[in-house]
PAKOL-12129 format. One line per field, with one value per residue (C-alpha): residue number from 1; residue in one letter; chain; x, y, z negated. Coordinates in pm, whole numbers, always signed. Layout:
// PAKOL-12129
i	c(NUM	...)
aa	c(A	...)
ch	c(A	...)
east	c(X	...)
north	c(Y	...)
up	c(Z	...)
// end
This chain:
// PAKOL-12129
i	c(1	2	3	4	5	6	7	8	9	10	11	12	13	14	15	16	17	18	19	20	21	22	23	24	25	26	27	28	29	30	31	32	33	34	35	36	37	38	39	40	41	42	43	44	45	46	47	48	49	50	51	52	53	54	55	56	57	58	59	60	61	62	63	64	65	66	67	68	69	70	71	72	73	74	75	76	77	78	79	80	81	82	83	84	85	86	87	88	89	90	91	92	93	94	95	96	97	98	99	100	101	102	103	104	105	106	107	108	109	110	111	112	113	114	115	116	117	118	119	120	121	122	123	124	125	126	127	128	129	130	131	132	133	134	135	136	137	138	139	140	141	142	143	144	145	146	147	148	149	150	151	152	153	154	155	156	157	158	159	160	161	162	163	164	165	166	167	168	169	170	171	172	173	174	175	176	177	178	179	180	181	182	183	184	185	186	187	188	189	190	191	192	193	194	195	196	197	198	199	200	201	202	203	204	205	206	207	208	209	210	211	212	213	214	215	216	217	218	219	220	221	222	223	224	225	226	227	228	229	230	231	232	233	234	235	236	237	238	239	240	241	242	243	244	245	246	247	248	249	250	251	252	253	254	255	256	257	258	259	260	261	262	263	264	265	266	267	268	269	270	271	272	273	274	275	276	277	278	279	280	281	282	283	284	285	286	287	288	289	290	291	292	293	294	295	296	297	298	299	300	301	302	303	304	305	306	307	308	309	310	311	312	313	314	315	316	317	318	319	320	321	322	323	324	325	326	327	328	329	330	331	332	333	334	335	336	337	338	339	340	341	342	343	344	345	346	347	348	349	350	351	352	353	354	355	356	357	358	359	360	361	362	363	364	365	366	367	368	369	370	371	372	373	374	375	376	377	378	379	380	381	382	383	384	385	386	387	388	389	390	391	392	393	394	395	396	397	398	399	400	401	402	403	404	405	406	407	408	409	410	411	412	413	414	415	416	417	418	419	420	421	422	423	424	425	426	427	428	429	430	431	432	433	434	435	436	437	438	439	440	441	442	443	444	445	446	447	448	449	450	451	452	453	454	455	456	457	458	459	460	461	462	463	464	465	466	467	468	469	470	471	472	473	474	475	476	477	478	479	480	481	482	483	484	485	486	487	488	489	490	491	492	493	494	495	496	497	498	499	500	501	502	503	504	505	506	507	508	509	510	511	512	513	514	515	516	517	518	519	520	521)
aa	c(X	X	X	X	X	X	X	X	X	X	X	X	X	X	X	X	X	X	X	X	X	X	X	X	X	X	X	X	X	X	X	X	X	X	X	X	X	X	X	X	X	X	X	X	X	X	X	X	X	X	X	X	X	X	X	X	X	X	X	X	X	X	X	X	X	X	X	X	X	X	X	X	X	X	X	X	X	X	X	X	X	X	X	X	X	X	X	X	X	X	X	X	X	X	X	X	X	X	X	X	X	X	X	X	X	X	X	X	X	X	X	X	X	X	X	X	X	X	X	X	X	X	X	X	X	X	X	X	X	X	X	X	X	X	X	X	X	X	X	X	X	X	X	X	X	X	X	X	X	X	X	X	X	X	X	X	X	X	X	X	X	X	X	X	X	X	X	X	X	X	X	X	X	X	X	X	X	X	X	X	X	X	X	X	X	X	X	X	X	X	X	X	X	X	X	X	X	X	X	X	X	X	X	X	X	X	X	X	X	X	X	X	X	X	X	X	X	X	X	X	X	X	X	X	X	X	X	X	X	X	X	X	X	X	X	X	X	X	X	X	X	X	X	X	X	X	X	X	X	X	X	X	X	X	X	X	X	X	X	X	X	X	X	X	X	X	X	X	X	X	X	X	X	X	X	X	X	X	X	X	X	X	X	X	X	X	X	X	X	X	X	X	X	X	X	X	X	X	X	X	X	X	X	X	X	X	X	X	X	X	X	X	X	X	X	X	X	X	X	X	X	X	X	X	X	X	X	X	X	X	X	X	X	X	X	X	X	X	X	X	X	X	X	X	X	X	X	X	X	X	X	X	X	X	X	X	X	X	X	X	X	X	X	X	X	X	X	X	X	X	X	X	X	X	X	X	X	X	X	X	X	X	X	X	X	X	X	X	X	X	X	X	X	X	X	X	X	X	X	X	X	X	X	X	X	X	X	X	X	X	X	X	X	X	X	X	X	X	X	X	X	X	X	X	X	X	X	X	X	X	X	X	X	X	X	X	X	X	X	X	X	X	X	X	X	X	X	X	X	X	X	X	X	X	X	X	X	X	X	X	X	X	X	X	X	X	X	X	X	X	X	X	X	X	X	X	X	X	X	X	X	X	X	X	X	X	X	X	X	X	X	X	X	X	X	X	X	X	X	X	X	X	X	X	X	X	X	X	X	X	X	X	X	X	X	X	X	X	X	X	X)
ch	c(A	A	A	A	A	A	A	A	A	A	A	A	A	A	A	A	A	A	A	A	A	A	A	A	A	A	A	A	A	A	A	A	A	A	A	A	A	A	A	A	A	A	A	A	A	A	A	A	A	A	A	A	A	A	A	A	A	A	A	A	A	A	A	A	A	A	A	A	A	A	A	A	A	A	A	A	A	A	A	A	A	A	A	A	A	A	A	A	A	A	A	A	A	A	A	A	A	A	A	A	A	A	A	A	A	A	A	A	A	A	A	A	A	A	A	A	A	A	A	A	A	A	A	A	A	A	A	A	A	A	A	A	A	A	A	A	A	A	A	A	A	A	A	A	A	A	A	A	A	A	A	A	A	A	A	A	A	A	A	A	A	A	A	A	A	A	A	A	A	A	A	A	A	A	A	A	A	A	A	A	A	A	A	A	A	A	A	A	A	A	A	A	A	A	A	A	A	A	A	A	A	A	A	A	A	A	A	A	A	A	A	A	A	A	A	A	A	A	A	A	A	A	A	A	A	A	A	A	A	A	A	A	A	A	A	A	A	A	A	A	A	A	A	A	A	A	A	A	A	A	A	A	A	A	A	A	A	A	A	A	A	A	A	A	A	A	A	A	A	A	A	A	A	A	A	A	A	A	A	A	A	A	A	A	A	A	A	A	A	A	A	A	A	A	A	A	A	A	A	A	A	A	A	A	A	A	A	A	A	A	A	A	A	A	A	A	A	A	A	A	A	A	A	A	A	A	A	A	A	A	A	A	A	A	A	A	A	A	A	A	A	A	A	A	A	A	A	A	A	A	A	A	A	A	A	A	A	A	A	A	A	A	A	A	A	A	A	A	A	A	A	A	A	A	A	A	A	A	A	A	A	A	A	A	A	A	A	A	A	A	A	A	A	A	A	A	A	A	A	A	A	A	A	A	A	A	A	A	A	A	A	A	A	A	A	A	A	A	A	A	A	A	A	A	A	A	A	A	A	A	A	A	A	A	A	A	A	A	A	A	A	A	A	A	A	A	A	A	A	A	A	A	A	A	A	A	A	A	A	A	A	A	A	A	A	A	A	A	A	A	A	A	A	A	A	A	A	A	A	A	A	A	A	A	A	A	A	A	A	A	A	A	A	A	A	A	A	A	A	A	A	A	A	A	A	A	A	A	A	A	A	A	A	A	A	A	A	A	A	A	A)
east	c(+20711	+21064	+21049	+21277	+20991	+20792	+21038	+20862	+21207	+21377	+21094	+21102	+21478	+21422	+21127	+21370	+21598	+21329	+21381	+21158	+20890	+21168	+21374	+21086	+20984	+20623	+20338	+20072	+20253	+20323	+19950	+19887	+20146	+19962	+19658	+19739	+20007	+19931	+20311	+20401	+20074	+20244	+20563	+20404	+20182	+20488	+20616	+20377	+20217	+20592	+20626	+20275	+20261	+19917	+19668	+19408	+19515	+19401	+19103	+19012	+19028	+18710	+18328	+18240	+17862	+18101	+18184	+17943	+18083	+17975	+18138	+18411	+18281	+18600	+18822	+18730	+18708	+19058	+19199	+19363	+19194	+19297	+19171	+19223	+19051	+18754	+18662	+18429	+18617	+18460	+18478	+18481	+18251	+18151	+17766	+17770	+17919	+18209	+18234	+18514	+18457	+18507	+18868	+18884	+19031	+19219	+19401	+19518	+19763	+19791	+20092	+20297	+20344	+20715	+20742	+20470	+20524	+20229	+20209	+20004	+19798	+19767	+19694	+19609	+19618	+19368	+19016	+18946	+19136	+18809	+18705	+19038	+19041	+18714	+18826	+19158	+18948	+18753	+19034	+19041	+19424	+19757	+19929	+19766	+20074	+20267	+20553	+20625	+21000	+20987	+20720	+20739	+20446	+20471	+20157	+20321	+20130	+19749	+19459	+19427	+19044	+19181	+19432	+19576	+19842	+19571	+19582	+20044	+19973	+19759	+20051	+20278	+20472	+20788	+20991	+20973	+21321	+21302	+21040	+21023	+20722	+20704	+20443	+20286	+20283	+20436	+20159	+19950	+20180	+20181	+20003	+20212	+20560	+20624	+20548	+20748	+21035	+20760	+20606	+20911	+21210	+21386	+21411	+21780	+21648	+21421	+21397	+21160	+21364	+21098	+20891	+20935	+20779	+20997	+20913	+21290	+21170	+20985	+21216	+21498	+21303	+21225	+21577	+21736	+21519	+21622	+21960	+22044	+21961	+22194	+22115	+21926	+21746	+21561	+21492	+21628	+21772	+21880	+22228	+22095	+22020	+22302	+22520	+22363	+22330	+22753	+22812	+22589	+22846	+22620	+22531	+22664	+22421	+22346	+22120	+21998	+21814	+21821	+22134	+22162	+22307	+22622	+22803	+23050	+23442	+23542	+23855	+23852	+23557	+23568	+23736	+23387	+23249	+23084	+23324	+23080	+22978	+22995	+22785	+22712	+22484	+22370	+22054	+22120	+22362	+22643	+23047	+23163	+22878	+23043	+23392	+23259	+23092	+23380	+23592	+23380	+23442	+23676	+23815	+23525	+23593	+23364	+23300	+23069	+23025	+22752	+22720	+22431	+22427	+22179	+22059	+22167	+22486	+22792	+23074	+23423	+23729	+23882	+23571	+23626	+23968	+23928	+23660	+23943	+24168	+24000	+23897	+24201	+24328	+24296	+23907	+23834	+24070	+24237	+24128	+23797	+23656	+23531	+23296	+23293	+23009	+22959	+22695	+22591	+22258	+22296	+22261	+22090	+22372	+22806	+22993	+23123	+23465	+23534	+23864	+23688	+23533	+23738	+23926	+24254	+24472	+24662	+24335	+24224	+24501	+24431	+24201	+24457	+24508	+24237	+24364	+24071	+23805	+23576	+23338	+23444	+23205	+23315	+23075	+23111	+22987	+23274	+23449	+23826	+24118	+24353	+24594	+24775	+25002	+24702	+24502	+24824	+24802	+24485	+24530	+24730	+24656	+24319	+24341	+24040	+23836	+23506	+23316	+23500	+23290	+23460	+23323	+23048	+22774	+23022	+23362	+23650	+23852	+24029	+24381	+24331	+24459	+24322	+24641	+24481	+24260	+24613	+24707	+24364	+24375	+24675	+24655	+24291	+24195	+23833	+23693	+23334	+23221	+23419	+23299	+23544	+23646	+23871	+24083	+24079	+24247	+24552	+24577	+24851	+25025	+24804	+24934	+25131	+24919	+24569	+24427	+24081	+23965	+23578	+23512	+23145	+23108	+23286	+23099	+23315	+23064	+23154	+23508	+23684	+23787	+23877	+23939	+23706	+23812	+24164	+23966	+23755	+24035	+24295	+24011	+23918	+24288	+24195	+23812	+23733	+23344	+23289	+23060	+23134	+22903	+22898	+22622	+22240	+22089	+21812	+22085	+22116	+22466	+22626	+22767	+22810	+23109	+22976	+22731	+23026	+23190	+22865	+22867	+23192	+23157	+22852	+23097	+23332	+23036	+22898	+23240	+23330	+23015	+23164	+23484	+23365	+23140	+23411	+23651	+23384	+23361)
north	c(+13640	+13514	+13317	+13476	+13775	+13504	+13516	+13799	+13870	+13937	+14163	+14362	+14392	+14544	+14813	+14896	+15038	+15221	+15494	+15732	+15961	+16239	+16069	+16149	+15805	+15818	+15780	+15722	+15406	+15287	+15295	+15113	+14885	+14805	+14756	+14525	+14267	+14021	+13972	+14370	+14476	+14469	+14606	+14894	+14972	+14981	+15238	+15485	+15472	+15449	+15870	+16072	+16486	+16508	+16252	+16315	+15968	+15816	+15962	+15901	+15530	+15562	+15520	+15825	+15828	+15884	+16248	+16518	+16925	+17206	+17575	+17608	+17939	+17935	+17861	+18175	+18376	+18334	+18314	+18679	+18908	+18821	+18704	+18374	+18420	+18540	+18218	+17987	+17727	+17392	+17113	+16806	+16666	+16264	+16166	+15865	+15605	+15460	+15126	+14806	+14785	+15136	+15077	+14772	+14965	+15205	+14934	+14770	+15071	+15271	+15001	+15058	+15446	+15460	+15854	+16109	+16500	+16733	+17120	+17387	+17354	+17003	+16698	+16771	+17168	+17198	+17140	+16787	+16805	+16745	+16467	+16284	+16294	+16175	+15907	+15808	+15792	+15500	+15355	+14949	+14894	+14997	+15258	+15400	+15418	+15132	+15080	+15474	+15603	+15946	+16178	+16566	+16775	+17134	+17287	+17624	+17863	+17668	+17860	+17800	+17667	+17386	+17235	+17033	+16871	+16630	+16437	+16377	+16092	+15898	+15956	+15795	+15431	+15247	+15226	+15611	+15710	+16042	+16338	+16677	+16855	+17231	+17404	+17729	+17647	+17412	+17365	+17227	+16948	+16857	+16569	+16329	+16517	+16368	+16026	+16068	+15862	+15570	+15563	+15599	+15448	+15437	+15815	+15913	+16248	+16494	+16843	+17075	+17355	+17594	+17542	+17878	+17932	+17922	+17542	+17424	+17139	+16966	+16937	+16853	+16569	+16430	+16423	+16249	+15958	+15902	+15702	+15639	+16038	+16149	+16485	+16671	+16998	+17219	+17560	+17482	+17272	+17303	+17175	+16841	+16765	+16921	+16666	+16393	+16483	+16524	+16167	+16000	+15821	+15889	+16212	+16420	+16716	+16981	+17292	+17504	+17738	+18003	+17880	+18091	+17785	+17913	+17617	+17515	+17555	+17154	+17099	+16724	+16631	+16293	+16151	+16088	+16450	+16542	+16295	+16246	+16608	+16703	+17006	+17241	+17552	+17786	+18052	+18295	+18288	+18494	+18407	+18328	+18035	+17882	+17927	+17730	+17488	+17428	+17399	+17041	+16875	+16612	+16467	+16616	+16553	+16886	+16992	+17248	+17560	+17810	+18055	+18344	+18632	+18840	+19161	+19281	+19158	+19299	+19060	+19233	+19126	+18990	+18772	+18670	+18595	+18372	+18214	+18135	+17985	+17739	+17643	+17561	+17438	+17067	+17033	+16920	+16801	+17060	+16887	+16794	+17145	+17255	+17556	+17829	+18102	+18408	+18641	+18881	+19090	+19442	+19694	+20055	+20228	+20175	+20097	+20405	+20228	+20057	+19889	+19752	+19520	+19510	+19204	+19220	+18899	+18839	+18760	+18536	+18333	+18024	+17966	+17917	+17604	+17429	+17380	+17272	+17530	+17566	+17831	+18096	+18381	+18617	+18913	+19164	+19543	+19683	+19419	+19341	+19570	+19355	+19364	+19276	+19014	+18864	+18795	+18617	+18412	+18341	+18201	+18024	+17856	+17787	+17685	+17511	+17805	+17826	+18122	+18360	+18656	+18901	+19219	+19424	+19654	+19942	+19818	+20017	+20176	+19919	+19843	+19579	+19626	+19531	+19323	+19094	+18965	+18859	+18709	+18475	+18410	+18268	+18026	+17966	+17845	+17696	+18043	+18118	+18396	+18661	+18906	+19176	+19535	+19669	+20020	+20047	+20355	+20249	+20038	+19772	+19720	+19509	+19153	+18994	+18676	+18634	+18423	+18155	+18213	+18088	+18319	+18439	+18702	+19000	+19204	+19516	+19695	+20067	+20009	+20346	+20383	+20699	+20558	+20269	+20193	+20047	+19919	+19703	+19620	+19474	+19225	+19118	+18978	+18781	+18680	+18676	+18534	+18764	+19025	+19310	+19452	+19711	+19788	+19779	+20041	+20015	+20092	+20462	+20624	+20721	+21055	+21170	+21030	+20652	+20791	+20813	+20561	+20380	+20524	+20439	+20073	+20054	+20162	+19899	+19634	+19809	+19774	+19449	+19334	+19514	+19316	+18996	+19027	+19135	+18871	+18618	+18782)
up	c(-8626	-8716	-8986	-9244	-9254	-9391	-9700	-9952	-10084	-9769	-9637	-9945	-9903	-9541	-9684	-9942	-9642	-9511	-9792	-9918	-9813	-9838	-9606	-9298	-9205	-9039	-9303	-9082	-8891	-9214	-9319	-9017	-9025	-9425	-9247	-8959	-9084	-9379	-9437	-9428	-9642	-9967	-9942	-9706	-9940	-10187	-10036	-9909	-10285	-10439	-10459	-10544	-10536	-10655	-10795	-10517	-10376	-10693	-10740	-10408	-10492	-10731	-10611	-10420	-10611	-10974	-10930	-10864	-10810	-11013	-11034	-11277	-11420	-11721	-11457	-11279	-11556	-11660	-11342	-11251	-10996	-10646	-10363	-10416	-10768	-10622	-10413	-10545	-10769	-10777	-11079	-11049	-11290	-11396	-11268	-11467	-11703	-11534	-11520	-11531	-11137	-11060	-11158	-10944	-10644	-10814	-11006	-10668	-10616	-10911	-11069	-10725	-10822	-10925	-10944	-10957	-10920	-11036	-11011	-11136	-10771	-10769	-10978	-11342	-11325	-11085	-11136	-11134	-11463	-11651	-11458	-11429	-11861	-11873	-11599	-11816	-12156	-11965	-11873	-11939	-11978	-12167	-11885	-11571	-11422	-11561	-11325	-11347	-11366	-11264	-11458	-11334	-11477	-11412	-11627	-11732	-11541	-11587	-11748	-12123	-12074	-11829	-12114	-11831	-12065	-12271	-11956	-12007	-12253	-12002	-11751	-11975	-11924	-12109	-11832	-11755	-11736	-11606	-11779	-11719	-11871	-11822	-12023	-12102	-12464	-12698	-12943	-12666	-12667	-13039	-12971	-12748	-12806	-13180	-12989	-12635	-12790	-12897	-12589	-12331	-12544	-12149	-12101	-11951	-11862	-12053	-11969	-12209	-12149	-12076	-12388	-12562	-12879	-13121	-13216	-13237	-13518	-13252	-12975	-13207	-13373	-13006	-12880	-13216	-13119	-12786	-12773	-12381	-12300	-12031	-11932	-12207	-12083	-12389	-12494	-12797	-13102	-13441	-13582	-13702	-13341	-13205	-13465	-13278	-12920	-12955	-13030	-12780	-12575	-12260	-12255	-11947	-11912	-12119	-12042	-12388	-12253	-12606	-12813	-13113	-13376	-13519	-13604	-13820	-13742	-13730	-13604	-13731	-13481	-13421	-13045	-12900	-12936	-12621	-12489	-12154	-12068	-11747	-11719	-11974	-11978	-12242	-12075	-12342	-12625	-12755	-12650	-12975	-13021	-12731	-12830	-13147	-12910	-12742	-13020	-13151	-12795	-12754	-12437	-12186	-11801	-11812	-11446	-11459	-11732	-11691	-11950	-11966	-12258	-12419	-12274	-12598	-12670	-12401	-12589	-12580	-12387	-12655	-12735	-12357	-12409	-12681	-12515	-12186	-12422	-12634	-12310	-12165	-12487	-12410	-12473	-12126	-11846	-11661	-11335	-11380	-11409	-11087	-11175	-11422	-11443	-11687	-11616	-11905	-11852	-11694	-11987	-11935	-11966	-11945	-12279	-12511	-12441	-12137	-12238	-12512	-12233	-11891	-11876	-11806	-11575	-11896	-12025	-11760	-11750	-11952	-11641	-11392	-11573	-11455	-11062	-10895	-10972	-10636	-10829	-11057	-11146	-11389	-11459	-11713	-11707	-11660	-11487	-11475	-11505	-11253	-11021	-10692	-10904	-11096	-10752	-10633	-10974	-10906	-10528	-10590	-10922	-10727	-10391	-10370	-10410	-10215	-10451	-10628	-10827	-11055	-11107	-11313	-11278	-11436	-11306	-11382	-11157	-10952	-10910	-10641	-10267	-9932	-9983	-10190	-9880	-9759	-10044	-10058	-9713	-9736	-10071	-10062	-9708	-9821	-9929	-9855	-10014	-10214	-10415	-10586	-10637	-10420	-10357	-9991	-9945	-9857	-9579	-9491	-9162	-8964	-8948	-8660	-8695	-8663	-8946	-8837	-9220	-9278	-9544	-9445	-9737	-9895	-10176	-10234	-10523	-10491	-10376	-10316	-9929	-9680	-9329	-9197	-8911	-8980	-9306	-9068	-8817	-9078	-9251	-8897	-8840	-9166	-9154	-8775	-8912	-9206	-9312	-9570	-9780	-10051	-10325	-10265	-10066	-10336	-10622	-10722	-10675	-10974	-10816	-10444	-10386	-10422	-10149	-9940	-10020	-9949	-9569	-9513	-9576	-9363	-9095	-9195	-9147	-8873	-8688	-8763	-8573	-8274	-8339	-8374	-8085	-7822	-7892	-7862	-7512)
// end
């Protein structure tokens, strides 16, 4: 063997190129190669112990004579009927008092673990859960696990007789930097969560964003103690945490998965509010709380905005509006932002007063400021009131554009051409996927040149169109790849003439195939 493999430092420096078990390399030679070669042993086993999807591996380590199997009757009694549910379930169950050498083995691989990933199948929501508690409350040191970085613990869908999340504290180490616990309940956290910030005072990135019961105390009180957070992923916080999640200096993501704080107007907000952020998503919330968010930032390279409404709330155009231009007015950089998403919930039935709520291009203007959007997804329930003109704006304020979605369940009438395809085509040569109201009947002259434009999708909604065929001829000129489709065949028509309207489009798709396939010929 050369001699420099004789040199720990430099043969952990080579393993460290190997990557990870995501990256494919072959598990089994790498056992081997533990098994065979003094030298290698280490740093192999470094590796193949490094990432863990279960704790199976660990267990596995004990005595075989320490567990015995018995059925899990609660387990099948509060599983749901299926087939599955129906099986014989087997616990795993402790035959006697464990002992200081039991952990001997165990303890020879458990401190190489560097990230562990459980689900509601596997590891602590299955049925060993029992055992593995009793295993931990033997347990002779400070932190099973303590070289862990990466903690993912998805419990949210285990039976409430398993109470799989007892076991998080004994999963627990300092130098955890990354934690994302997803649970059915909060309450059945209350005993480690008051303590997370004690017992990891490393964590970068939380995410508790599924923990919905109301319990916004408890999450806020958690995230106030944890200075180096960088992306912050909850259900929910009050103002007091808000405050002090805005002036962490290092704070980039955002998610709130139910933001209903109505904060306080503050246009004196200190230079370093939100002066980090990156990304930024509200689940559910109402426009004008992020208008007020908004309005508290300072400085932001945001890049990303995702913003999700109530099923009850349909907020008005001008609440959109103002929304667009606090935006734009100097709270983030004009070319950091890169994608913009608004999605409100489909209501039963259309607005009283559509113009109430169509957006019109004046209105989406301020956006044409930021000149390197790649995303923009704009849907409201009765869509936008634009034009030929504003979809030139558009292009060309955005030529990066790779996803563009404006529309609504209840669009209005639409004013935009088949022309506007030109008009993209031309200023936006990276679009994928397009997804817009359109009145296609009126057709243009088909062009002179033939345009190699990747765009792969066109969404038309319940576009109004008479004659397919030139329909289909003049957007093959443009997208010689693309495919056009109009509204569900699983959505109900609102009157016959979307039925038609319907047919006709399937034409257009239909003959676009035909196209495409004869001048690949």
């Amino acid at each position: 063997m050369h001699p420099a493999l004789e040199i720990r430092e430099i043969v952990q420096s080579v393993f460290g190129h190997v990557g990870r078990p995501s990256s494919g390399y072959d598990l089994k030679t790498l056992a081997m190669l533990a098994r065979t070669c003094t030298a290698f042993c280490d740093p192999a086993l470094d590796l193949l112990w490094a990432e863990q999807h279960n704790l199976k591996a660990l267990m596995g380590c004990f005595p075989g004579d320490l567990f015995l199997e018995v059925d899990l009757v609660a387990f099948r009694r509060a599983a749901p009927p299926s087939h599955f549910a129906r099986r014989i379930v087997q616990d795993l169950g402790i035959r006697r008092p464990i002992t200081k050498e039991d952990w001997d083995r165990p303890l020879l691989y458990s401190h190489r673990v560097k990230a562990l990933y459980l689900d509601n199948s596997i590891g602590t929501a299955s049925a060993s859960t029992s055992a593995f508690y009793d295993i931990c409350l033997a347990f002779p040191g400070s932190h099973l696990f303590p070289n862990l970085r990466t903690l993912q613990a998805d419990l949210s869908s285990a039976y409430r007789e398993i109470q799989p999340a007892r076991v998080i504290p004994f999963l627990l180490a300092p130098g955890i930097e990354r934690i994302t616990i997803a649970l059915r309940q909060i309450d059945t956290a209350s005993h480690f969560l008051p303590t997370l910030p004690q017992r990891c005072p490393s964590i970068t990135y939380l995410d508790i964003s599924n923990w919905d019961n109301g319990d916004t105390q408890s999450s806020s009180a958690v995230v106030q103690n944890l200075p180096q957070m960088q992306e912050l992923r909850v259900y929910s916080l009050n103002r007091q945490a808000l405050e002090y999640v805005r002036r962490l200096p290092t704070l980039k993501t955002l998610l709130i998965e139910d933001f209903t704080v109505d904060l306080p107007v503050d246009d004196n907000a200190d230079a370093h509010s939100y002066s980090s952020l990156k990304d930024l998503e509200f689940g559910r919330t109402r426009v004008h709380r992020v208008t007020e968010f908004l309005k508290i930032t300072r400085n932001c390279s945001l890049q990303r905005l995702h913003i999700g409404s109530f099923e009850s709330e349909t907020a008005t155009a001008a609440n959109m509006a103002s929304l667009f231009s606090t935006l734009a007015a100097q709270r983030c950089s004009h070319t950091s932002l890169r994608t913009i998403r608004y999605h409100t919930r489909s209501s039963n039935s259309p607005p009283s007063d559509p113009d109430i709520y169509a957006l019109t291009g004046h209105m989406i203007r301020p956006l044409f400021r930021f000149t390197n959007m790649v995303t923009v997804t704009i849907y409201q329930p009765c869509g936008l009131d634009i034009t030929d003109d504003d979809v030139s704006q558009l292009a060309s304020a955005w030529p990066c554009l790779e996803f563009l979605s404006l529309g609504g369940i209840y669009q209005v009438a639409s004013r935009v051409t088949l022309h506007a395809l030109y008009v993209l085509a031309s200023h936006c040569p990276r679009l994928l996927s397009l997804s817009i109201s359109l009145d296609a009947t009126l057709v243009p002259a088909l062009l002179t040149s033939i345009f190699d434009h990747p765009l792969q999708y066109i969404y038309v909604g319940r576009a109004a169109i008479t004659e397919p065929a030139p329909v289909a001829r003049y957007i093959a000129t443009m997208f010689p790849a693309t495919r056009v489709k109009a509204w569900a065949d699983i959505e109900t028509p609102r009157n016959s003439q979307e039925t038609v309207y319907h047919g006709r489009w399937r034409i257009v798709s239909e003959d676009l195939v035909t196209i495409q396939s004869s001048n690949h010929t």
